[in-house]
C-alpha positions in Angstrom: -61.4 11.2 -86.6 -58.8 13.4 -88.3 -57.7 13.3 -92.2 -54.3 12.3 -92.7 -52.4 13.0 -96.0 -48.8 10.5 -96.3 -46.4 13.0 -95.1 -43.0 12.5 -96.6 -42.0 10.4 -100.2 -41.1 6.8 -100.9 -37.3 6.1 -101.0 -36.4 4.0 -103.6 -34.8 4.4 -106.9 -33.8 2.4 -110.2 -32.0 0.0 -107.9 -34.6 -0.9 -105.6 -34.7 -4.7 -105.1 -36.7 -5.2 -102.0 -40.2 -2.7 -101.4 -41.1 -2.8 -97.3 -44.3 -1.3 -97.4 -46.1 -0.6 -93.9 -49.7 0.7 -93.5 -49.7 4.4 -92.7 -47.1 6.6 -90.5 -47.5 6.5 -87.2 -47.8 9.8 -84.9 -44.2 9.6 -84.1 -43.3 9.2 -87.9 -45.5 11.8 -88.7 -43.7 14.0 -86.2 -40.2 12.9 -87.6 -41.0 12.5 -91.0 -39.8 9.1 -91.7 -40.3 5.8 -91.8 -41.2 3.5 -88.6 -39.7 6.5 -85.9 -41.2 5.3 -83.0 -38.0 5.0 -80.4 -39.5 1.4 -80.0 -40.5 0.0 -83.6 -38.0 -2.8 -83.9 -37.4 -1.8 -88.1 -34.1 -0.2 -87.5 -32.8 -2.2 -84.6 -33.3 -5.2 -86.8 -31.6 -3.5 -90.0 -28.4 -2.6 -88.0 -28.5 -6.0 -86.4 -28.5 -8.1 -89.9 -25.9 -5.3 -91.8 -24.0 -4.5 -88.7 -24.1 -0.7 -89.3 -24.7 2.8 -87.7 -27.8 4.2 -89.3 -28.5 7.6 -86.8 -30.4 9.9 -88.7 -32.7 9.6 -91.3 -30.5 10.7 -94.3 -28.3 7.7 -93.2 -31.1 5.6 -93.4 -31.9 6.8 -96.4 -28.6 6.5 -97.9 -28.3 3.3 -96.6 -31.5 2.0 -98.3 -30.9 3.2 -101.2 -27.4 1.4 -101.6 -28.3 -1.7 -100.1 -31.3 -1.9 -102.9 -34.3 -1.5 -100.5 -37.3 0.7 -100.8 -39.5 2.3 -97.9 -43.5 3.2 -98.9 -47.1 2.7 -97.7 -50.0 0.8 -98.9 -52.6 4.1 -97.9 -52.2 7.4 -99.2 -54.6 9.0 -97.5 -56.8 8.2 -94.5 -58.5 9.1 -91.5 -57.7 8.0 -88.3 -57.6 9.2 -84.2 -54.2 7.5 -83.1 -51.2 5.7 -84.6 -53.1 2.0 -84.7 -53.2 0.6 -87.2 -56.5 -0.6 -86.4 -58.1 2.9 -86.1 -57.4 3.3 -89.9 -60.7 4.4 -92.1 -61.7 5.5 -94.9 -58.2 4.5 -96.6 -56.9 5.4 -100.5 -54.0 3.8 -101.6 -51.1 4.9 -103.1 -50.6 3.6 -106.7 -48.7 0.4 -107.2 -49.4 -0.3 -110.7 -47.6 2.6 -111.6 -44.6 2.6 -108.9 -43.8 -1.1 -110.1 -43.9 0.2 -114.0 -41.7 2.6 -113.1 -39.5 0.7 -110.7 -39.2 -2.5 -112.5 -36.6 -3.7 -110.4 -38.8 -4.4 -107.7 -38.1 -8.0 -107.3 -40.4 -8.6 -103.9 -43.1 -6.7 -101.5 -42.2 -7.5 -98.0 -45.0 -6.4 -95.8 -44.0 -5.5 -91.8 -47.4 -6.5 -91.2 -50.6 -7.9 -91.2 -52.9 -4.8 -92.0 -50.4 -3.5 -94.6 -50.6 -6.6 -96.1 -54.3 -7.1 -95.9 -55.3 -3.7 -97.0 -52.5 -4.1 -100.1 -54.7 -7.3 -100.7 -57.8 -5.6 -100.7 -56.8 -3.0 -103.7 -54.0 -5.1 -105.5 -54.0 -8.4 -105.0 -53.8 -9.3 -108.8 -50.2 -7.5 -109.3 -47.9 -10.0 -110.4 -44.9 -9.5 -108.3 -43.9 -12.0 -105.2 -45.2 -11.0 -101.8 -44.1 -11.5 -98.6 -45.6 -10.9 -94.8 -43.2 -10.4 -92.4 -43.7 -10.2 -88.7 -44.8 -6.6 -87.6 -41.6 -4.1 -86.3 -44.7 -2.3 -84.4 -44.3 -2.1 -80.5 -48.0 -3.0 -80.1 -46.8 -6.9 -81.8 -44.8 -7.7 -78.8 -45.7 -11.0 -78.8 -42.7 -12.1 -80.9 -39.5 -11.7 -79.1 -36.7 -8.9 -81.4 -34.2 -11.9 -82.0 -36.8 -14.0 -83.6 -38.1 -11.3 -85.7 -34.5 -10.5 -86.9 -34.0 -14.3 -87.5 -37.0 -14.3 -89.9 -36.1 -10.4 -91.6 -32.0 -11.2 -92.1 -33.7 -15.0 -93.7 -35.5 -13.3 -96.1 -33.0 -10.3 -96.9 -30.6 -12.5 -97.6 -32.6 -14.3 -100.7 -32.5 -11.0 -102.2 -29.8 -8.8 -101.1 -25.7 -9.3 -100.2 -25.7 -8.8 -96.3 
């Protein structure tokens, strides 16, 4: 097991509506600093789908977040772990959420792109007053659900918040 320190900031700002929060960077996100790189995490594929827009490097990601009113972050801090799963994860510390949703009051909704974000968001917060939502997971290891069926569910709950 190696000690892992979050490698790159949140992106959000005053006009953040939606938070997606996932667990912890993966090894390919580490190795691109940003959020959900792996060439086969479904994240990006899905936002392009439901906005119908180019997003091909991360500062038009960014940009594109950040004018569409959604925020990027996740649940752990810090952490040891020995690969990207999200089950390998130990010895978490999360990053602070009472103080991000004082300063971000805008935050309107936590959407989760999984179950162990979710769960270990549960296991330190689960008293903050803000609606949360669990998504199914972008990951390539939650294959199970087929990438039009997750984009179904993600473009039905954007659209509750945002203009698509």
């Amino acid at each position: 097991m190696k000690s892992y320190i979050h490698p790159f900031p949140s992106i959000l700002d005053e006009h953040t509506r939606i938070l997606f929060l996932g667990s912890f960077p993966s090894i390919a996100s580490f190795e691109q600093a940003f959020y959900y790189a792996h060439p086969r995490n479904a994240f990006w594929p899905i936002l392009k789908a439901i906005f119908d827009v180019r997003l091909e490097t991360n500062e038009m990601k960014k940009i594109f977040c950040l004018e569409k009113g959604i925020g990027l972050w996740d649940v752990i801090a810090t952490c040891e772990r020995s690969n990207s799963s999200d089950t390998n994860l130990k010895n978490c510390i999360p990053n602070d959420f009472e103080k991000l949703l004082n300063d971000y009051p805008n935050i309107q909704v936590i959407a989760f792109t999984g179950k162990k974000s979710h769960d270990l968001f549960e296991k330190y917060f689960k008293d903050l007053k803000i609606e949360k939502v669990l998504l199914p997971s972008t990951s390539p290891a939650h294959a199970a659900m087929k990438f039009e069926k997750k984009q179904e569910i993600y473009k039905s709950f954007i659209t509750q918040y945002l203009t698509v």
